[in-house]
C-alpha positions as CSV (number, residue, x, y, z in Angstrom):
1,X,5.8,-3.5,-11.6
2,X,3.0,-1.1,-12.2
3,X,-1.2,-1.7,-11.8
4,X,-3.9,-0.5,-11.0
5,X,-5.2,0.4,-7.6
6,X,-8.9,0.6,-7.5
7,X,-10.5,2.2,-4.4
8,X,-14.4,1.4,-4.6
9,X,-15.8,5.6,-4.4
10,X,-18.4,4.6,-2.1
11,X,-15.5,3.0,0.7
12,X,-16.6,3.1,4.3
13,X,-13.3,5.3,5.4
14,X,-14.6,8.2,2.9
15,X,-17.7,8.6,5.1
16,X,-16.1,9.3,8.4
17,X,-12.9,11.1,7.0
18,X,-14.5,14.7,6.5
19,X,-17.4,14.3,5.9
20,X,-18.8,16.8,3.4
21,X,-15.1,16.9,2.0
22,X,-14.1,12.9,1.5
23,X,-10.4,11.9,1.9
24,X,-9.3,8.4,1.9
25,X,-7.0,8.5,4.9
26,X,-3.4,7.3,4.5
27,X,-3.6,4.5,6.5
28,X,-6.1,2.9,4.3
29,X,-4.3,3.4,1.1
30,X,-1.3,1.6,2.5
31,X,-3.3,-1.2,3.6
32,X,-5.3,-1.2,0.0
33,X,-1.6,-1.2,-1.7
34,X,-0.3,-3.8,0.7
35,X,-3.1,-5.9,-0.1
36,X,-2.9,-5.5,-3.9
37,X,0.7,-6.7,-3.4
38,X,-0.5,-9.6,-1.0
39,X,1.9,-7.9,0.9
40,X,0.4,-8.1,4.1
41,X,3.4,-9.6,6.2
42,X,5.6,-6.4,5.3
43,X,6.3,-3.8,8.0
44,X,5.6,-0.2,6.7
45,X,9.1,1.7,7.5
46,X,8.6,4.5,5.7
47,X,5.4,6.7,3.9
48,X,4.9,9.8,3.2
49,X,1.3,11.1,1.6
50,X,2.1,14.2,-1.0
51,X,-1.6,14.3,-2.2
52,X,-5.2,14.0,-1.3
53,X,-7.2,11.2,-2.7
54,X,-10.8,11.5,-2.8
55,X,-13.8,9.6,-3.8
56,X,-13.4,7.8,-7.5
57,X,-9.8,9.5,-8.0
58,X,-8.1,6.4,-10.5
59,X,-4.7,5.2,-8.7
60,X,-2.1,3.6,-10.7
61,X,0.4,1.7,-8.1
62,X,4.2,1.0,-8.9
63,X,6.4,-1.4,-7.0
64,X,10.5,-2.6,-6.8
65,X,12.2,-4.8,-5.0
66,X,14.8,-3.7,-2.7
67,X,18.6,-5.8,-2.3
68,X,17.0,-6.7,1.2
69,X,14.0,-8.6,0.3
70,X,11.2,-5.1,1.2
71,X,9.6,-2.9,-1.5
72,X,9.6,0.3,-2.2
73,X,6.0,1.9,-3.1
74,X,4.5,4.6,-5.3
75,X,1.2,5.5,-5.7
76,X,-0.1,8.1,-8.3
77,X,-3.2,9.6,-9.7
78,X,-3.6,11.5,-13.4
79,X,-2.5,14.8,-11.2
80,X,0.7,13.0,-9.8
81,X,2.0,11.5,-7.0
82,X,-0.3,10.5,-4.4
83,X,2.3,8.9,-1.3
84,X,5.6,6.5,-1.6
85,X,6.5,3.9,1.3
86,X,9.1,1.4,1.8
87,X,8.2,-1.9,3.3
88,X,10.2,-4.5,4.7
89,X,9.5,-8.0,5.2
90,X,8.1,-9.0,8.6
């Protein structure tokens, strides 16, 4: 399945993750696409982040079902891919 995952610009981890030079840190955009998937009783097993994303940067998240009930993640912005995990249920 594919949607969009909005990140609000003006996020509290942007301010303390260089500040002068905001990156949303990885850790919060798993937890952003884990709760866009109400997929908070998953365990992360896997993620790698391929890109920077920084304040306002639009985020389109895709999603599949695995044979053993977990999900496999990708996130992308216009420029490309952005970080991919695989999730397994808790």
């Amino acid at each position: 399945m594919e949607r969009s995952l909005a990140i609000a610009a003006d996020h509290p981890a942007y301010a303390g993750h260089f500040p002068g030079n905001p990156l949303l840190p990885g850790v919060v955009l798993l937890a952003e696409a884990m709760a866009a998937l109400g997929a908070a009783r998953h365990t992360i097993d896997a993620a790698k982040f391929l890109a920077p994303v920084t304040p306002g940067t639009p985020l389109t998240l895709r999603d599949e079902a695995t044979s053993s009930g977990g999900l496999r993640l990708a996130i992308e912005s216009p420029a490309g891919l952005v970080a991919t995990a695989t999730l397994s249920p808790a």
